[in-house]
C-alpha positions in Angstrom: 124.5 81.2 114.3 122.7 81.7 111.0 119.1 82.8 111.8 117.5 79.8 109.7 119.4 77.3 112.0 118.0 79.2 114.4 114.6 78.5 113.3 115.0 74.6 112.5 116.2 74.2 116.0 113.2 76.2 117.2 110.6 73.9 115.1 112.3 70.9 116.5 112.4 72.0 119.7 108.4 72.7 119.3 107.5 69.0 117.9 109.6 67.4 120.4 107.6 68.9 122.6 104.2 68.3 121.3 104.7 64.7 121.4 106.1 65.0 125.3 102.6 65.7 125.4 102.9 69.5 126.3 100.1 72.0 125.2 100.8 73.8 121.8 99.4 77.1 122.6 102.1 77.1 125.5 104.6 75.4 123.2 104.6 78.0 120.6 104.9 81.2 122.9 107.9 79.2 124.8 109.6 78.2 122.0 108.8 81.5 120.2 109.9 83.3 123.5 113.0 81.8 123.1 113.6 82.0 120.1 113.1 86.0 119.8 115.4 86.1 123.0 118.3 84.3 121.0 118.0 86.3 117.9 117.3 90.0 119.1 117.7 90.1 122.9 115.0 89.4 126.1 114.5 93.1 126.0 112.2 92.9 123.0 110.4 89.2 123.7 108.8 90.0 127.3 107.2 93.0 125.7 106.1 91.0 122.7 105.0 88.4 124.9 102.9 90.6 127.1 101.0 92.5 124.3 100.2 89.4 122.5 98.8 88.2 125.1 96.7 91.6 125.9 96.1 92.3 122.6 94.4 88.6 122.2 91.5 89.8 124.8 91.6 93.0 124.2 91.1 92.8 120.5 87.5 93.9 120.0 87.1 92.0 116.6 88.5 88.7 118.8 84.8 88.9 120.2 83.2 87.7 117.8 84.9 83.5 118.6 82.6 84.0 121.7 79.3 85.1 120.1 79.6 82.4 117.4 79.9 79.4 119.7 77.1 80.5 121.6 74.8 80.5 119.0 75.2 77.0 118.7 74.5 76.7 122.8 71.2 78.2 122.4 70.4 76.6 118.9 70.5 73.3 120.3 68.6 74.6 123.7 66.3 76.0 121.1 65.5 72.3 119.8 66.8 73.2 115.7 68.6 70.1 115.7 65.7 68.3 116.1 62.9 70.3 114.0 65.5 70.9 111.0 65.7 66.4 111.2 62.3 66.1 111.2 61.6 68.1 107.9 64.4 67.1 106.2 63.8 63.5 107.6 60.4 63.9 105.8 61.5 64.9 102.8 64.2 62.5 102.3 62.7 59.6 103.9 61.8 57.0 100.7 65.6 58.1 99.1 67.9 55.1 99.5 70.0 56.2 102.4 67.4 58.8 103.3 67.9 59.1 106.7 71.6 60.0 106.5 70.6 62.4 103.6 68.3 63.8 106.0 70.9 64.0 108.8 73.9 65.9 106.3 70.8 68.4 105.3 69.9 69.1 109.2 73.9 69.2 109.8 74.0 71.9 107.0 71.0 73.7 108.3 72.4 73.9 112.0 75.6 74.8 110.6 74.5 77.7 109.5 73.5 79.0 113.0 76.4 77.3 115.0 80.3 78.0 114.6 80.9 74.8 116.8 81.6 71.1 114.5 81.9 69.7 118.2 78.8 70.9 119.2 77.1 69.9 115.5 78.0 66.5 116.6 77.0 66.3 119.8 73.4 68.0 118.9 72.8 65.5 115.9 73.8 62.4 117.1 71.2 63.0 119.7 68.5 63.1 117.6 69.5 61.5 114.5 70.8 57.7 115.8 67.8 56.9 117.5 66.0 56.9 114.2 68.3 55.3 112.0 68.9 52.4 114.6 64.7 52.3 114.7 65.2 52.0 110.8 67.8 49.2 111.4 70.2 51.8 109.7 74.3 50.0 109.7 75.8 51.4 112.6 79.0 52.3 110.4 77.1 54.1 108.1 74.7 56.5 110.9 77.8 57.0 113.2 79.7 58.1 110.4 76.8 60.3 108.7 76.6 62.2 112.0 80.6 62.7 112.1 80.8 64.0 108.9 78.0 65.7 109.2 79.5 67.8 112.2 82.4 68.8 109.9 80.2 71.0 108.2 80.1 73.3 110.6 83.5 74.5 110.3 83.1 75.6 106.5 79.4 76.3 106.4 79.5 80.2 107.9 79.1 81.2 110.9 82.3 79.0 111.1 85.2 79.5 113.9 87.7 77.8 111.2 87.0 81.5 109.5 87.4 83.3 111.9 90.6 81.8 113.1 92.3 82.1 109.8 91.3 85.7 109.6 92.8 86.3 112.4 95.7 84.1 111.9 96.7 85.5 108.3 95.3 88.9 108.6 92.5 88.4 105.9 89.3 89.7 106.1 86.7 87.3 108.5 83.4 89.1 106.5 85.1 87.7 102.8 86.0 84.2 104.3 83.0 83.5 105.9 81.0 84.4 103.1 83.3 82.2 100.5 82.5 79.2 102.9 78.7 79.6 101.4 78.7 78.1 98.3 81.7 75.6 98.9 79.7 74.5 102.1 76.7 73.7 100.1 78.7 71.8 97.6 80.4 69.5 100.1 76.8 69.2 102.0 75.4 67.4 98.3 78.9 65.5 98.1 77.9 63.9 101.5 74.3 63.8 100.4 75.7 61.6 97.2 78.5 59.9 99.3 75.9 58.4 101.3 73.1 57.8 98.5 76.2 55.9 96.8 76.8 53.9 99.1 73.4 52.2 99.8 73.0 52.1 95.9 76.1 49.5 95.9 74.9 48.0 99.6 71.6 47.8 100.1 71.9 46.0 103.4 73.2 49.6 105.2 70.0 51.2 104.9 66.7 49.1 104.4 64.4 51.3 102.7 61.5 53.0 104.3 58.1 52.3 102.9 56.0 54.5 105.0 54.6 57.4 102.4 54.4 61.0 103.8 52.3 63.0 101.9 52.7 66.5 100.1 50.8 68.4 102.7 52.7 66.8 105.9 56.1 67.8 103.8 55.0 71.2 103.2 53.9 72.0 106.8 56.5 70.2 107.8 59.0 73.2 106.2 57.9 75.6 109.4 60.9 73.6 111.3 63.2 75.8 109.4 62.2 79.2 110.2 64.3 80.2 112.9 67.1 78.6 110.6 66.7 80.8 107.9 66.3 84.0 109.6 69.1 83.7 111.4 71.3 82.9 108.2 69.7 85.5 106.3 69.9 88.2 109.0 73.8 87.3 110.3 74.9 86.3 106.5 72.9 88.8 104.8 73.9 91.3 106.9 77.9 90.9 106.1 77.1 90.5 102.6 75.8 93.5 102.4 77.9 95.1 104.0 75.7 96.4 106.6 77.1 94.9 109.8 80.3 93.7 110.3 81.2 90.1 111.7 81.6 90.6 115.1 78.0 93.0 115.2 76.5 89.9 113.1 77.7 87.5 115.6 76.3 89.6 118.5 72.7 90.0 116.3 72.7 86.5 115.9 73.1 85.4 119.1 70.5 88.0 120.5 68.4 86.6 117.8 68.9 82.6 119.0 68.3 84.1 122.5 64.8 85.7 121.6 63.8 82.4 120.1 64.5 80.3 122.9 62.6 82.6 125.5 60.0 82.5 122.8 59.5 78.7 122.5 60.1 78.5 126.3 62.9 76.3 126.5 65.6 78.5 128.2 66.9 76.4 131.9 69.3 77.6 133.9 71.3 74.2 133.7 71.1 74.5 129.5 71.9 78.5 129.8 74.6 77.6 131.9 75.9 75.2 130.2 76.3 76.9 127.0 78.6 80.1 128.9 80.7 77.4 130.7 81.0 76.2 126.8 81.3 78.8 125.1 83.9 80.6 127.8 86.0 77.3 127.4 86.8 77.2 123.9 87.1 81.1 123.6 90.0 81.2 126.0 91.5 78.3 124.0 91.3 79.8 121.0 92.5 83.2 122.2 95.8 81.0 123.7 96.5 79.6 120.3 96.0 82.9 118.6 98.3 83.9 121.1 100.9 81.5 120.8 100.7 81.4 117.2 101.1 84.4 116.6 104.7 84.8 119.0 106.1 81.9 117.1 105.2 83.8 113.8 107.7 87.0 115.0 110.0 84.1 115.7 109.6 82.3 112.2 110.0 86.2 110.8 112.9 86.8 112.2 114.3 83.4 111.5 113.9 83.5 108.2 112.3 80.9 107.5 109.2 81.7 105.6 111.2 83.7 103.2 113.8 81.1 103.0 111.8 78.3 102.1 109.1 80.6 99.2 112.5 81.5 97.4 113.9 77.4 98.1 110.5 76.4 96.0 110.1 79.2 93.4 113.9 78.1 92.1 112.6 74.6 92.1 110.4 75.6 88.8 107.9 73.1 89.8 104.6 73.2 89.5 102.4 75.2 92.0 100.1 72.7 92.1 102.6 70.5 92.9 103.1 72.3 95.9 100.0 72.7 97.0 99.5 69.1 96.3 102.0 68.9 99.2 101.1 70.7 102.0 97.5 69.1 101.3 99.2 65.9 102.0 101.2 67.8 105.2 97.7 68.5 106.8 96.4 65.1 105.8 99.4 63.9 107.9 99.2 66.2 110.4 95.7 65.5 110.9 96.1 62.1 112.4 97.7 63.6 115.4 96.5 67.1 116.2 93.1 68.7 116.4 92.0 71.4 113.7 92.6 74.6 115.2 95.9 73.0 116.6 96.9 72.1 112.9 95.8 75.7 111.6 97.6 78.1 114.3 100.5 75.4 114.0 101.5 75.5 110.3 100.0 78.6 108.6 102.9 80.5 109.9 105.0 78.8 107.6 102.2 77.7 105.0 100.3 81.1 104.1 103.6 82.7 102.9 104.5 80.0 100.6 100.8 79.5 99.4 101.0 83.8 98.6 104.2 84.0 97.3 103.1 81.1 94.6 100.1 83.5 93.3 97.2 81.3 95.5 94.4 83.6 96.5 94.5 83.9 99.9 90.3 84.1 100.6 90.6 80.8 98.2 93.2 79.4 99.9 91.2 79.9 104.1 88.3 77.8 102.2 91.2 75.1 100.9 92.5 74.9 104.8 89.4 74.8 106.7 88.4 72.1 104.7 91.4 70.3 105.4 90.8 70.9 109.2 87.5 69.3 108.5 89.3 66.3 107.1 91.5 66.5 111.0 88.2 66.4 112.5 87.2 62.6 111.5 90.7 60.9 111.0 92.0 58.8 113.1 93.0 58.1 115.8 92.6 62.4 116.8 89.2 63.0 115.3 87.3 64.9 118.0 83.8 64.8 115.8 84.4 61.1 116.1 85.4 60.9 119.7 82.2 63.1 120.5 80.1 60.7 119.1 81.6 58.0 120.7 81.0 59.7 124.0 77.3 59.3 122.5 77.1 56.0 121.1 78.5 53.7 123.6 78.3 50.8 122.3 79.5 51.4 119.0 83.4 50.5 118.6 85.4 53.5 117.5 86.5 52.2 114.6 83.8 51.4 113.3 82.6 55.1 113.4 86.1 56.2 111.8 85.3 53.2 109.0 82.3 55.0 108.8 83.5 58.1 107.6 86.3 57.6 105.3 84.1 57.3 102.2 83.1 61.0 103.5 87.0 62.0 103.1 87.0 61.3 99.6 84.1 64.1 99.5 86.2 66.5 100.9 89.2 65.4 98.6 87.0 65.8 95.5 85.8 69.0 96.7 89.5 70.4 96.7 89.9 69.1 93.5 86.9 71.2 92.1 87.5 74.2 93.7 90.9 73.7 92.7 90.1 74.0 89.2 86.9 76.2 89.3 88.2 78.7 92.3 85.8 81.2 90.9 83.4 79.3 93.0 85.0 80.2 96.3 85.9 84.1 94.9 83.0 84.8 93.3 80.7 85.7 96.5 83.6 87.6 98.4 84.2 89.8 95.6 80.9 90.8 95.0 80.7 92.2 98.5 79.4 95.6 99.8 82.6 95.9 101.3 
């Protein structure tokens, strides 16, 4: 049979099995399994299967998925969350909407110590709710402040969305996480604006505050972002430099996190925990993705598939755009049913070699994806930022919340758009590098 049949049969197979309800990670190396078995012989899949699966712990660069999601843990046993709201919070205060411009700026600031959206989420909504209800803030509009807001954490660096596309695609982590800078800040203002926007046309969303905080209280107020900054500077600065690489930044960072919460006396047993149970959870998923990902890969290779379809589209003589136009609209799709690392490890395979062979930069095109797994994160009905902060706010409806942040889509829309058309924005950083 014509290895390309092969391979449609094999994709089928997979999706027919996603919707039985069957995990993907164990999907793909099954079907991939299979699939090399057909084509070449069982000979050559068990050992393929068996290194993969090695190779995935034993990778030392791999180690670097654990140290970023336990920065988050012991950023939020630190109390960021909280001190990066309350400046912000005071700075913002007497904006219309300030309280969810305060809440995207903390979400931004905590992204940039925490690789977890999940756990952004979780950590804001704690502290930020509270005080827009107290401020008689619309439901819809805080709910879906502190969902979007969690997104940020995927594109804002230390991000795992980075990290897994590296590893995915083969590009380099350091040059993707430091192209998620500038984009992250841009989509941080779009959310900012999103939100002021929207209490500019309804004022009824978020009565103003008319309680005046003065210069001094805003300046001392700045010493809740510290630890922030150092940690940034220290684990970003360091890559940009070149002076560490990421999985040594991820390891200085979380030493540094550590020291600050022994520091500020806020390390329990029950938080500390917590946060390995955590972090040890969503490492060995990740690891099984990579895993399984990267066995239906060899199986897509083999197939032909990749190759098949680049050539299919280059004889179209369509526009590139056009195309890419498209497989936003795939992921758009495909993030109404599956979560975002699912979506990534499910359809770069397929995706990155069409993206290359059309002349996309591949550092441009990891920021292009995350921030269409950010989009996955919040749409219905599989948003997990939005089922986390459902698990918070109890009596909020979910729909509501996803109402809440579909004006926050559009952001992330626009944003492609922009970088689209100005991807200097997203290369410039990663090409001025150390190394």
């Amino acid at each position: 049979m014509n290895p390309v049949y092969i391979g449609i049969i094999g994709s089928a197979v997979l999706l027919f099995l996603l919707f039985m309800g069957m995990p993907i990670a164990f999907v793909m190396m099954l079907v991939g399994f299979l699939g090399v078995t057909y084509i070449t012989s069982v000979d050559a899949a068990l050992p393929l299967l068996a290194d993969n699966l090695y190779g995935a712990v034993a990778h030392y660069p791999y180690t670097i998925i654990p140290l970023f999601v336990i920065m988050g843990a012991f950023a939020s046993s630190a109390g960021i969350t909280g001190e990066l709201y309350n400046t912000f919070e005071k700075w913002f205060r007497r904006l219309p909407g300030g309280l969810g411009i305060a809440t995207i700026a903390a979400c931004a600031g905590f992204a940039a110590v925490s690789g977890s959206s999940v756990a952004a989420a979780a950590a804001m909504g704690t502290v930020a709710l509270p005080e827009m209800r107290r401020f008689k803030y619309s439901q819809k509009l805080a709910t879906g402040v502190v969902a979007a807001g969690g997104t940020l954490s995927f594109l804002i660096p230390p991000s795992l969305g980075f990290v897994i596309f590296g590893m995915l695609t083969e590009q380099s982590i350091g040059k993707l996480l430091i192209a998620g800078a500038l984009p992250g800040l841009l989509l941080s203002a779009m959310y900012a604006l999103v939100v002021f926007l929207e209490v500019k046309i309804n004022p009824d969303l978020a009565p103003m505050i008319h309680e005046r905080v003065t210069w001094k209280e805003r300046i001392v107020s700045l010493k809740g972002v510290w630890e922030t900054l150092l940690v940034f500077i220290v684990v970003m600065g360091g890559i940009y430099g070149g002076f560490i690489n990421p999985t040594e930044a991820g390891a200085i960072g979380a030493s540094c996190l550590f020291l600050i919460v022994i520091l500020k006396r806020k390390l329990t047993v029950k938080g500390f925990v917590h946060g390995l149970l955590d972090t040890i959870r969503i490492s060995v998923m990740v690891i099984f993705l990579v895993s399984g990902a990267t066995i239906f890969s060899y199986f897509l290779a083999l197939s032909t598939i990749p190759t098949t379809v680049s050539a299919w589209i280059a004889g179209l003589g369509v526009s590139k755009y056009l195309v890419l136009t498209i497989i936003i609209g795939i992921y758009l799709f495909l993030g109404c049913f599956l979560d975002a690392v699912s979506m990534m490890v499910l359809t770069l395979p397929v995706v990155f070699p069409i993206v290359i062979s059309l002349g996309f930069d591949p550092i441009w095109f990891g920021v292009v994806a995350v921030l269409m797994m950010e989009a996955g994160l919040i749409t219905p009905p599989v948003g997990l930022n939005v089922y986390t902060l459902a698990g918070i706010a109890r009596d909020v409806p979910m729909s509501d919340i996803f109402r809440g942040v579909t004006p926050f889509l559009l952001g992330i829309f626009v944003l492609v758009v922009f970088l689209t058309i100005f991807p200097q924005v997203v290369t410039f950083l990663p090409n001025m590098m150390g190394r």
